[in-house]
Structure formats: C-alpha cells, structure tokens
N, C-alpha and C positions, 0 to 999 in steps of 0.2 A: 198188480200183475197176477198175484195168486189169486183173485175172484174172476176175472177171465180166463184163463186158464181151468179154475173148476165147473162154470159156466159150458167152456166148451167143452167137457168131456160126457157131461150131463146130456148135453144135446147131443153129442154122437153117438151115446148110448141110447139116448130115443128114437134117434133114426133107424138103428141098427133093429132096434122091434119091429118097431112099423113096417120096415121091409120085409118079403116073405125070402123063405131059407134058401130058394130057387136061385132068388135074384143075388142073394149074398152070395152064392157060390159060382154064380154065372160072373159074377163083381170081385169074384177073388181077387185076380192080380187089379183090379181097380181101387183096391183100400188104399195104395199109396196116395192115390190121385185126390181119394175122397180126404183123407187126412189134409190135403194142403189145402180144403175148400178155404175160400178166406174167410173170415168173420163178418163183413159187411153183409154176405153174400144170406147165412147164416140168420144175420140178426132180423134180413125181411123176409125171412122166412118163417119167422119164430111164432107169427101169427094160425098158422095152420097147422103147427103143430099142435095132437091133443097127448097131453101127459096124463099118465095112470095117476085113476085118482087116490088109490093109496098114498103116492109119492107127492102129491100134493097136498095131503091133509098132515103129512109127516111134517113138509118144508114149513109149512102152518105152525104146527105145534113146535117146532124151534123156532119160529120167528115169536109166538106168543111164550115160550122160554124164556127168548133171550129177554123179550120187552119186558117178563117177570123180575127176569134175575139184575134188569136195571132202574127201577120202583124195585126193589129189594133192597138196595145198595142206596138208593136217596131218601128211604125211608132210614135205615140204619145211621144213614150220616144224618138225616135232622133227631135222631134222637136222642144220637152219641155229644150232640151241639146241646139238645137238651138237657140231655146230663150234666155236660160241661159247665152251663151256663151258672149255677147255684155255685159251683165249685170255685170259676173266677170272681166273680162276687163277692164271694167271703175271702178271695183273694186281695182283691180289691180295697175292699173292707180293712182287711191290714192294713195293708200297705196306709192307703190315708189315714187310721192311727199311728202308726209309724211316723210316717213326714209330722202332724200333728206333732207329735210326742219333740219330735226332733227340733220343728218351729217354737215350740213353748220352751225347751233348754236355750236356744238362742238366744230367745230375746231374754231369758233369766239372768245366762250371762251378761248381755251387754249392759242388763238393768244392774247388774252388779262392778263392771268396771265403772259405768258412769257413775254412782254412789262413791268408789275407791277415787276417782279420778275428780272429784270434788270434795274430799272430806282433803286433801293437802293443801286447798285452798283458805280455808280456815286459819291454819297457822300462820300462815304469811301474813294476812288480815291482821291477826292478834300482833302479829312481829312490827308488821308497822305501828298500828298502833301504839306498841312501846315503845317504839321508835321517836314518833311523834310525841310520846309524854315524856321521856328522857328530856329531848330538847329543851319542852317546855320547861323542865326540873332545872336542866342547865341554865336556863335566860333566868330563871329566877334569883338560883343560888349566885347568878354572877354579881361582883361588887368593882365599883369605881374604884381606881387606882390614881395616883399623884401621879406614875410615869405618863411620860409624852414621845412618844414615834416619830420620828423626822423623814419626810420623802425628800429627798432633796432636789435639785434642780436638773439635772444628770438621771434621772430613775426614772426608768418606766416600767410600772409595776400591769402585769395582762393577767386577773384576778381577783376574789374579792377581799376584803380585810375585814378582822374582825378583830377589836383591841376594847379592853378592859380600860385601858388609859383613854387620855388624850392625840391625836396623831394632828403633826403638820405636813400638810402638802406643797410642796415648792415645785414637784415633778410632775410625774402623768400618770394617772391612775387610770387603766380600762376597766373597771370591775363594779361594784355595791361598797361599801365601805357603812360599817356599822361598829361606833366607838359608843361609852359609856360613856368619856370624858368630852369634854372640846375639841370640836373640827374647825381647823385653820388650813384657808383654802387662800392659796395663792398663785396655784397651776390650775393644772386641768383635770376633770374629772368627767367620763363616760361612764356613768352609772348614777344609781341612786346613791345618796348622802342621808344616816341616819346616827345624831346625837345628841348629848343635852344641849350646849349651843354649839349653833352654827355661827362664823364667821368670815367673810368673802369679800377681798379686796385685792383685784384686778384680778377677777378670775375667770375661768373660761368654763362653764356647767353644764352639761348634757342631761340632766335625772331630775327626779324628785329631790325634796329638800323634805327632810322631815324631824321637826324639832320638837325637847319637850320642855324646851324654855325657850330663848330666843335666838331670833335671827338678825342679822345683820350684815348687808351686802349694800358694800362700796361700793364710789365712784369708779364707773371704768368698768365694771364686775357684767357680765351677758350669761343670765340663767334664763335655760330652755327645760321650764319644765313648773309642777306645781309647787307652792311652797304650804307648811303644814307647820303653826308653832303657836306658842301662846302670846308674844309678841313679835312687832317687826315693824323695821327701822330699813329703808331702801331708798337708796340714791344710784343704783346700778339701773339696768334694763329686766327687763323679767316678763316672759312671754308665759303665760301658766296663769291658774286662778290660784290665788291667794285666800287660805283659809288659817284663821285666827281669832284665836276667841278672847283675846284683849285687844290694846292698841295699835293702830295701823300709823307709822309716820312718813310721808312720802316726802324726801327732801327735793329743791329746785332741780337737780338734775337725775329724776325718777323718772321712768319710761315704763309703763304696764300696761299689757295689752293683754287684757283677763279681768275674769270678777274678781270680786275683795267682799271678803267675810267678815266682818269686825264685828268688836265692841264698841268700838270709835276708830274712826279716818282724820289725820290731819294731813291736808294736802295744803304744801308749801307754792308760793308763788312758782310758777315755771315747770311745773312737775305736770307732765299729761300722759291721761288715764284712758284709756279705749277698753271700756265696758261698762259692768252693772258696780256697784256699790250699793251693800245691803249691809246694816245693822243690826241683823239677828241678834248680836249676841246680847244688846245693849239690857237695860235695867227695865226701861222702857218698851214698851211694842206700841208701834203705830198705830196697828192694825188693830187691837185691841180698844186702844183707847179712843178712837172713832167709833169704834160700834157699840160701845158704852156711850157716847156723847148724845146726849140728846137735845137739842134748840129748845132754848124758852119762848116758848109763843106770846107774843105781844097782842094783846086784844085792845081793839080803840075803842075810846071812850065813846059814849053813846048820849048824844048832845039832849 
C-alpha cells in the first residue's frame, strides 16, 4: 500500500507542473475533485505524461543504488561463507579426531573385558582337570574288601552303588552299580553291572555286564545288553554281543542273539546262537595261515 500511495503523490505532483498557474487558480475549488481522480483513470494516462528529466536520472541512480547495495550484501555473504568455510573444516577436522579417539577407547576396552572375561575360564579347566585326576587317584588307591552288601528282596534302591566289597542283589536296583568284589544278581537291575565276577541266576538285567574275571548267568536269567569278561559260562538269554578273550561255554538252554568274541566257543547240544562267531582271540589266526599256505604243484610225468 505504501508504493501506491507514493506513486500517486509523484503523479499529482507532475500534474500540478504541467498545468499552467491560470488554470490551477481557475481549478482551485476543483483540488477536491482532482484528489478523488481514481487510480485506474491515472494509470492510462501515465503514458503522456513527460517527467523532468532531473527526476528521472535521480529515480535511476536509486534504483542503480539500491541494485548496488544488493551485489554489496551477496558479495559480503559469499565471502563471509568463505571465510567460514576453512574455519568449519578444522572444525570438522576435530571433531572426527575426536569420535576416532573415542572409537579406538572402545574397542580397547572391550578388547580388555574380553581378555578378563576368558582368563577365569582357565581355572575351572585346571579345576576339572584335578577333578578328574583325583578320581583317577581314588580308583587306584581303592582296595578289595571281604565285606558283602545285602539288597534284599523288599529294597528298591533309585541310584548308583559303589562298594569296595562284594554286594548281593535280591531287590531292584535303578542305577550303575560298580563293586571290587563279587556281584550276585538275583533281582533286578536297570543299569550297568561292573565287577571282578559276575554271577546271575534268575535275573532280570537291563545294562552292560562288564567283568574282569568271569561271568556266569543262569538258567531262567534274560540279560539285555553286552557282556565284557575274560570268561563265560551262559545258560540264560542274552540279547547283546558277547566279548571275551578266553572261553565261551553255551549250555542246552542258551539263547544269544549277538556276536561272540572268543578264544574258543563250546556250544552244547540245544543251545541257539543268531549271529557271527569269531575267534579272534584264538593262538591261531585263520586268516593268517591261509595266506602263508602255499599248494604244492604237482607236475606230470612226461612219458
């Protein structure tokens, strides 16, 4: 509003020259009239008007002012940017030393918790380990005893045993059971069986049998599992391979359904065996002495 406004005061002020002094005086009580002209009226007229050309070369030289004084101001801001620009830089410049600095502490630390956080891993290592050699210290230091363990027929023991003696089972054992002395099996056992003999008549056996003399399972006796001893004598059932490095005696009523490792097999009238029989352990090897065997060629006589 204020550029129309000085717009129109400019042109009333050139009208006012232009007319001669006659006609302004003769127009006196008409100034009211002339001030209301409207601006449209005004603006087609603006072509015939001619403006002093003082006042022209003036409005010139502010318009070429003002266009100075703004290339004055875009030059001053691109060079104040210029300035700036070296300044953030080296700002810049920090700063990513900075984070740098601060990325290389991190990963120092964590390179050092990870170090702390596996060096306690070490001991426990060592701890089992003497763990484990203890054990072994105890299985050695241990020695056979005369006493003998009674399970009786009423006991069910849910657990493993482990006896210096001898132990008799008449009850139900759920567990491993590992004696020095002689294992008498006359119940039931769910687990493995480990001692010098084994002995089993009308037993009922879920495990391994593992002996470091002999074995011996009775008529009526049903072992599910391997047997491991240096002899054996079987008249029961036995679902497992059979490994023994002396003699194997299978009485008439022996049922095996597994291999047999021996040094020798005597199998009794009535006794049947569903599997391999191999003599590994024997004095002799088969296979040996066939491939040593060589045939004497017989050549005929040549008439």
């Amino acid at each position: 509003m204020g550029f129309f406004s000085d717009l129109k005061e400019d042109l009333s002020q050139a009208v006012n020259e232009l007319i001669p002094e006659d006609e302004q005086a003769k127009n006196v009580d008409s100034t009211e009239t002339t001030d209301t002209v409207s601006l449209d009226e005004m603006l087609k007229n603006i072509d015939d008007i001619q403006l002093p050309v003082e006042e022209t070369h003036h409005e010139e030289k502010d318009f070429v002012s003002a266009d100075n004084t703004t290339e004055d101001a875009s030059a001053d801001a691109e060079t104040a940017g210029t300035a700036e620009e070296p300044e953030n830089i080296a700002d810049n410049a920090e700063e990513a030393e900075a984070e740098n600095g601060e990325l290389e502490r991190m990963l120092a630390k964590m390179l050092e918790e990870d170090s702390v956080s596996e060096k306690p891993e070490v001991p426990e290592i060592r701890e089992e380990n003497k763990g484990a050699s203890k054990n072994m210290e105890m299985e050695m230091s241990r020695e056979a005893s005369d006493e003998t363990s009674v399970i009786t027929g009423g006991m069910i023991i849910t657990g493993d045993i482990v006896s210096e003696g001898s132990i008799d089972v008449i009850g139900t054992v759920n567990g491993n059971i590992d004696a020095l002395g002689k294992l008498n099996i006359t119940g039931h056992i769910n687990g493995n069986s480990k001692a010098a003999e084994i002995y089993a008549e009308s037993a009922k056996i879920n495990g391994e049998i593992i002996s470091e003399g002999a074995v011996k399972v009775g008529a009526s006796s049903v072992i599910i599992g391997n047997i491991t001893a240096t002899s054996a004598a079987i008249a029961g059932a036995v679902k497992g391979d059979i490994d023994v490095r002396g003699p194997v005696i299978l009485d008439a009523s022996a049922i095996v359904m597994g291999n047999i490792k021996s040094k020798s097999v005597q199998i009794n009238n009535g006794a049947v065996i569903e599997g391999m029989c191999s003599q590994c352990y024997a004095d002799v090897s088969p296979t040996s002495f066939f491939d040593d065997y060589k045939p004497d060629v017989v050549k005929s006589k040549s008439k």
